[in-house]
VOFIMAR-535497 format. One line per field, with one value per residue (C-alpha): residue number from 1; residue in three letters; x, y, z. Coordinates in steps of 0.1 Angstrom, whole numbers. Example, Ala and Ser with C-alpha at 12.3 -4.5 7.8 and 13.67 -1.06 7.14 Angstrom:
% residues 2
i <- [1	2]
aa <- [ALA	SER]
px <- [123	137]
py <- [-45	-11]
pz <- [78	71]
This chain:
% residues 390
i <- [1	2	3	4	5	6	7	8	9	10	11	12	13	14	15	16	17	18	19	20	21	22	23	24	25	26	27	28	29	30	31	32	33	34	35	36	37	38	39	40	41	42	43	44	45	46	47	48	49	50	51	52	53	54	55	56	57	58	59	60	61	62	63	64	65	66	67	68	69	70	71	72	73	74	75	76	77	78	79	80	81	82	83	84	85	86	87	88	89	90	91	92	93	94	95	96	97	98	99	100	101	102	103	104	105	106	107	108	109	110	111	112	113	114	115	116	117	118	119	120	121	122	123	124	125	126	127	128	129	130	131	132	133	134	135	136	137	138	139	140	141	142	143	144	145	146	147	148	149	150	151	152	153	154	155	156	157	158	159	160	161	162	163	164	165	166	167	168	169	170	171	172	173	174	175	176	177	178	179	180	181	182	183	184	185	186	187	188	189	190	191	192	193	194	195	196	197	198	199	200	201	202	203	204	205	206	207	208	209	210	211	212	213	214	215	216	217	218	219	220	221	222	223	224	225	226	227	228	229	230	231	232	233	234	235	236	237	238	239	240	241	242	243	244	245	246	247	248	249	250	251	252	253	254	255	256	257	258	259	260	261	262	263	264	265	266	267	268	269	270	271	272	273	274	275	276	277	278	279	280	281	282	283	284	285	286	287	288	289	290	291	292	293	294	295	296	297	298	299	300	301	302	303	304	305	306	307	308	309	310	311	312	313	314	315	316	317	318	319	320	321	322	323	324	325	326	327	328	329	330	331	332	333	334	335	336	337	338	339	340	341	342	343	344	345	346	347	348	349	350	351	352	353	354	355	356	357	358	359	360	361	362	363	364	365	366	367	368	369	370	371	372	373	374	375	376	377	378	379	380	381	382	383	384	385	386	387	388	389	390]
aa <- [UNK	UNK	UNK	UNK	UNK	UNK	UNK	UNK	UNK	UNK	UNK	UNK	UNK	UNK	UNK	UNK	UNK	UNK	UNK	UNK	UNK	UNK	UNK	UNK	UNK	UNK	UNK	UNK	UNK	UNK	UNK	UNK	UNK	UNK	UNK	UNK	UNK	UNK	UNK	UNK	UNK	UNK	UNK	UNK	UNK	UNK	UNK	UNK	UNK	UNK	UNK	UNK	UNK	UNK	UNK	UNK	UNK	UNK	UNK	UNK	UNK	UNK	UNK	UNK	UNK	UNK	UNK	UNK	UNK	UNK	UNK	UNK	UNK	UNK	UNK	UNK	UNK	UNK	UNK	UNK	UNK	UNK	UNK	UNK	UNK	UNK	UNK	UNK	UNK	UNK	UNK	UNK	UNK	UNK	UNK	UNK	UNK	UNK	UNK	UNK	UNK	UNK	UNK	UNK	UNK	UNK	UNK	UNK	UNK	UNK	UNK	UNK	UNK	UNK	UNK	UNK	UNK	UNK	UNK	UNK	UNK	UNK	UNK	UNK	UNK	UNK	UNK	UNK	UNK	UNK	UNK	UNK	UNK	UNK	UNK	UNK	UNK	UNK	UNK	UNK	UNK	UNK	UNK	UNK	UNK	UNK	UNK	UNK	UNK	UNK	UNK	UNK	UNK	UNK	UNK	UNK	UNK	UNK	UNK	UNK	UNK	UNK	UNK	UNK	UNK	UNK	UNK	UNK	UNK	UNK	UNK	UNK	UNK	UNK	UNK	UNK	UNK	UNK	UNK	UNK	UNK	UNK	UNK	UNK	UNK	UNK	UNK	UNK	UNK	UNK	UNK	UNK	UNK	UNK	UNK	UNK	UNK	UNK	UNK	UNK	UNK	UNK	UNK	UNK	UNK	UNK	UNK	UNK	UNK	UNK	UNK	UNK	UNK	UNK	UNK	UNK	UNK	UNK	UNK	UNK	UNK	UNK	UNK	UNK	UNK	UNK	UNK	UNK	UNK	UNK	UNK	UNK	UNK	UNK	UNK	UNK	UNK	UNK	UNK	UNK	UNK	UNK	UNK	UNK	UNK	UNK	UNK	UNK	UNK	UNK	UNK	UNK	UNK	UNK	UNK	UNK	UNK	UNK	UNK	UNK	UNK	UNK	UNK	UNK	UNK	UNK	UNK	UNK	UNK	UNK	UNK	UNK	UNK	UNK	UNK	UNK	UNK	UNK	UNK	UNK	UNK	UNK	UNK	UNK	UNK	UNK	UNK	UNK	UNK	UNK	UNK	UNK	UNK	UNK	UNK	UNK	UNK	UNK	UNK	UNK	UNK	UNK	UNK	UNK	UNK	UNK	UNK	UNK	UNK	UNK	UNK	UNK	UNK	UNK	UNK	UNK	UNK	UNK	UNK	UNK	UNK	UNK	UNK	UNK	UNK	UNK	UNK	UNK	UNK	UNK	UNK	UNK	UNK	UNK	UNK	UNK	UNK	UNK	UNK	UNK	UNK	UNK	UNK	UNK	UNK	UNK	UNK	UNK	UNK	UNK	UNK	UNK	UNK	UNK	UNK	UNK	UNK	UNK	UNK	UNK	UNK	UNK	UNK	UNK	UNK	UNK	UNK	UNK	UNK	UNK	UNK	UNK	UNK	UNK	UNK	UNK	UNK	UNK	UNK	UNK	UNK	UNK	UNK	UNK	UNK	UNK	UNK	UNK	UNK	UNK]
px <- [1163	1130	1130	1109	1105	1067	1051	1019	996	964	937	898	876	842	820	793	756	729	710	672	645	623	589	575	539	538	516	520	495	493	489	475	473	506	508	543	577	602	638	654	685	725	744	771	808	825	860	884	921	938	974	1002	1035	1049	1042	1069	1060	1031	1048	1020	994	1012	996	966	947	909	895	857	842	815	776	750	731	691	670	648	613	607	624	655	683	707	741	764	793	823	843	879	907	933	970	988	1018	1016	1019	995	973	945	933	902	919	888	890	925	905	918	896	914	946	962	986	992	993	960	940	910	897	858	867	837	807	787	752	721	704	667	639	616	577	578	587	557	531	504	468	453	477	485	495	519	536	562	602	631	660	690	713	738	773	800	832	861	892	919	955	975	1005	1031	1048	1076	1071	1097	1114	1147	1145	1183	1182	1213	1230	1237	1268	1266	1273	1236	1237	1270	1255	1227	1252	1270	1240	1216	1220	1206	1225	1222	1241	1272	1293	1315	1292	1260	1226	1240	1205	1175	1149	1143	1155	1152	1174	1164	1193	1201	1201	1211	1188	1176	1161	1157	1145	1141	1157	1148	1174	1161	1176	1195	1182	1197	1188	1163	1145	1112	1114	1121	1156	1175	1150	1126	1113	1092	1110	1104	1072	1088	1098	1069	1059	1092	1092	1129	1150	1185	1205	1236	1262	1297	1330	1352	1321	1331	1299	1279	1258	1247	1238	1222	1200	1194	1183	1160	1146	1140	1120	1095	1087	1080	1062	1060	1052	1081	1101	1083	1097	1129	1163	1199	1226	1255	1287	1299	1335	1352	1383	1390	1394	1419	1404	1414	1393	1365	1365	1370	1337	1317	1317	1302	1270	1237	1227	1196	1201	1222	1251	1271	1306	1302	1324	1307	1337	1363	1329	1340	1310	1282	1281	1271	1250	1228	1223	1216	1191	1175	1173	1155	1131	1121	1122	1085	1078	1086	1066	1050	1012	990	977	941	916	925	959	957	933	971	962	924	930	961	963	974	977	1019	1010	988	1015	1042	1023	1019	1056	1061	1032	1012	978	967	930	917	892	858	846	812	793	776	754	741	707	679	662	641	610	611	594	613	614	632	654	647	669	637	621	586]
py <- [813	810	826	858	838	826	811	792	800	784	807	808	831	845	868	889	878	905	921	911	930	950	942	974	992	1032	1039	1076	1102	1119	1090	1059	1037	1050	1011	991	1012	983	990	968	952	957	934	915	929	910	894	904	896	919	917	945	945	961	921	899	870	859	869	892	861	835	847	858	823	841	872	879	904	923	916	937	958	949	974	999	1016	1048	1030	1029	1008	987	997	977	958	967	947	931	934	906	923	892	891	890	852	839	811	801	766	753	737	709	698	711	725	754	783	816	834	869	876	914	944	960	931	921	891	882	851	852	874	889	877	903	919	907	931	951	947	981	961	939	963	954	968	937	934	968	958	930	915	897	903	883	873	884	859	839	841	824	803	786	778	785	776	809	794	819	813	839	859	858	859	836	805	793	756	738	714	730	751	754	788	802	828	841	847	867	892	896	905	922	946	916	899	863	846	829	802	774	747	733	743	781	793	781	803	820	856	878	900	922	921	952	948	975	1006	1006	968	945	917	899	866	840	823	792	765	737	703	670	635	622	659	644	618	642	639	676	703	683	703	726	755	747	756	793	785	773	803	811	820	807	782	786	756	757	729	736	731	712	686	650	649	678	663	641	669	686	653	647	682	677	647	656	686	659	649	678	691	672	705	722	703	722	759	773	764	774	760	778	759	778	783	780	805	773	760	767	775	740	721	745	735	698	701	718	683	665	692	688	699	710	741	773	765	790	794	819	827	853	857	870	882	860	852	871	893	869	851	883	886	848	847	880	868	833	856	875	846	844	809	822	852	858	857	873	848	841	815	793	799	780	750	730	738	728	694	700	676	698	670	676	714	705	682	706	731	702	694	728	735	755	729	729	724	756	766	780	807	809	841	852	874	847	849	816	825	795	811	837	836	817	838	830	859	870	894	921	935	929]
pz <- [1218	1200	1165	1155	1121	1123	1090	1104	1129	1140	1150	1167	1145	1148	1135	1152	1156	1144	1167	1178	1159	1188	1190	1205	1199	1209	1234	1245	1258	1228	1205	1223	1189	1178	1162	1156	1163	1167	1152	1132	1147	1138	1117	1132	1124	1099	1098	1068	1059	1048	1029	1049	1029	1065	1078	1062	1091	1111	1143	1154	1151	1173	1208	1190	1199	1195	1168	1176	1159	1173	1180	1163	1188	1192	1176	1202	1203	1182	1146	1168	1143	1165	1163	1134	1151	1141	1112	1122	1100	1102	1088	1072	1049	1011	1002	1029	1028	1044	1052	1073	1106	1109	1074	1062	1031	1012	1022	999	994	1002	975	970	994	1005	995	1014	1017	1036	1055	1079	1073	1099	1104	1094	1120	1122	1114	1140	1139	1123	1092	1091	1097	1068	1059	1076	1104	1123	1153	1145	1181	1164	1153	1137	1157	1145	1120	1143	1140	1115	1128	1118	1128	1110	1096	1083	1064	1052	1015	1010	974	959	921	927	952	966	969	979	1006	1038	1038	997	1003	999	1024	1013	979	989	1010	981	959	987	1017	1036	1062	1070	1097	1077	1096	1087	1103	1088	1093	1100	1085	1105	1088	1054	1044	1015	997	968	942	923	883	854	848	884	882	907	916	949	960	990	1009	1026	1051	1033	1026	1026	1011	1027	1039	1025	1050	1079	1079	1092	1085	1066	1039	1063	1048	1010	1007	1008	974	962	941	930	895	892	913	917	929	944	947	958	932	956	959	945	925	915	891	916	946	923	911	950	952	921	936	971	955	937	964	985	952	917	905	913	885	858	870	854	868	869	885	900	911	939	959	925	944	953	915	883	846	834	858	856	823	830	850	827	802	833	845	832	795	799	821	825	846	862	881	906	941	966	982	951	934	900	881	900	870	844	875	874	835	834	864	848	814	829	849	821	796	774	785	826	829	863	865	889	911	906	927	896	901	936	927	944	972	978	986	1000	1036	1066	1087	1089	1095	1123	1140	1137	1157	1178	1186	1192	1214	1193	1184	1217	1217	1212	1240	1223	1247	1251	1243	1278	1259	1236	1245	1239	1209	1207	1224	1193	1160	1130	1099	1070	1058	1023	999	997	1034	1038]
């Protein structure tokens, strides 16, 4: 059954061209040296993404293979102005990034709902020979063309906002812990890989807080070399103020899962390492105080650990003050996300985006329409467009 969880698409844009200029000269009865009347042309609609909080994946995009915005219209006789094409408006989740499909450059980011972003601008309609009447030339029998369309193709890539991150070995209980803290409901089984795509779950607090927490498919050693899910899904955590891992109490070694963990997250991201972590020891209905205890002198040092069961509800208490207390820490306090903020991704290589869409049918070669009303301009003068009209 395919999965309504969509977090890249590739997609065909293109703006509108602007309209011709006219090149007319009025010649009525009443006025038989009426002199230039050409219109100026439309501009060419521009396309704009724009961030919906009502989108939480890129579902809606996946069919979508072409956007064209519209053509300027040409201008007419009489000072007629061509008609402005209208601007397209491209609804995407908050998180969503945008990446050139030729060059796998990082072309801007939509972070926050209601933010618009230009991503192709629609070209300027060319000017009528009304515009370049002059004292010495009256009669001018010349116009511009209008400026020619923008295109690119592009990569929408989806990273889930989110304030906690669960990281963790299949069946480590991740799912489990977000129904206990959330109204969401993740498929919870007894077999590995239960979750094949990420949720989230916004986890009440005291005095009517909150904050919101993203449960993604497990990871196992070796996920950075392709191994079960890869680490397709991690990027989902990648602006997660906080991560929370997650390594069952019955496990022989926890202080090794969770160093596997660590390390299959270098490589996916080096960065990653520098965020705030917690770990939680899960299932512990399944241990006694004294060996809780026991395990405590072999965990980690250098980060909160906590024992938690989502099934008996021990520990998710002290869970939610620690993770809250983490989030709101002075060295961990979330920034707004600026250009600067994403310098990562500029030189980030898409090439393992691109042949993922690949092995699920998704990069075909995109099939550039051609515009039947693009008209040979080449007979036409060649002006160069300046900021101030003539």
């Amino acid at each position: 059954m395919e999965s309504n969880f969509v977090d890249y698409v590739k997609i065909y844009c293109r703006s509108g061209k602007g309209g011709k200029g006219s090149m007319h000269l009025r010649h009525v009865k009443y006025n038989p040296n009426g002199g230039p009347d050409g219109g100026d042309g439309g501009k060419g609609g521009s396309i704009y993404l724009r961030g919906n909080h009502n989108y939480w994946t890129l579902l809606h995009l996946k069919y979508e293979r072409h956007i064209f915005a519209e053509h300027g219209g040409n201008g007419g006789k009489d000072k007629c102005h061509g008609t402005d094409g209208k601007d397209v408006y491209i609804d995407v989740p908050c998180g969503t990034v945008v990446y050139n499909a030729e060059t796998g450059k990082y072309v801007c980011d939509v972070t926050y709902d209601g933010q618009e972003v230009l991503l192709l601008k629609g070209g300027r309609g060319g000017l009528g020979n009304f515009q370049f009447r002059t004292a010495t030339n009256q009669a001018p029998r010349y116009a511009q063309p209008g400026e020619p369309m923008q295109e690119m193709t592009i990569i929408l890539e989806l990273k889930l906002l989110a304030d906690v991150g669960l990281v963790g070995f299949p069946n480590a209980g991740k799912s489990t812990l977000v129904s206990a803290l959330s109204n969401a409901r993740p498929k919870i089984a007894n077999y590995p890989f239960t979750t094949m795509e990420p949720s989230l779950g916004i986890v009440g607090y005291r005095d009517n807080m909150s904050f919101v927490m993203a449960d993604i498919p497990g990871i196992i050693e070796g996920a950075s070399e392709g191994k079960g899910l890869g680490l397709r899904f991690l990027r989902h955590i990648e602006r997660n103020s906080l991560l929370l891992f997650m390594v069952p109490g019955d496990t022989d070694d926890i202080k090794r899962e969770y160093e596997i963990l660590l390390n299959e997250l270098s490589q996916f991201n080096p960065e990653m390492l520098d965020k705030h972590r917690v770990l939680a020891v899960t299932k512990c209905d399944l241990l006694d105080e004294e060996l809780i205890e026991m395990l405590k002198e072999t965990l980690p040092s250098d980060l909160p650990v906590v024992f938690i069961s989502a099934v008996t509800g021990f520990g998710l208490e002290e869970l939610k003050d620690v993770l809250w207390y983490e989030l709101n820490a002075e060295s961990n306090k979330l920034a707004t996300i600026t250009a600067e903020d994403t310098l990562v991704h500029r030189d980030k290589d898409m090439s393992r985006f691109a042949q993922e869409l690949a092995d699920e049918g998704e990069d075909e070669d995109i099939e550039y329409i051609d515009d039947d009303e693009i008209e040979d301009i080449d007979d036409l003068e060649d002006f160069e467009y300046e900021s101030e009209t003539p």
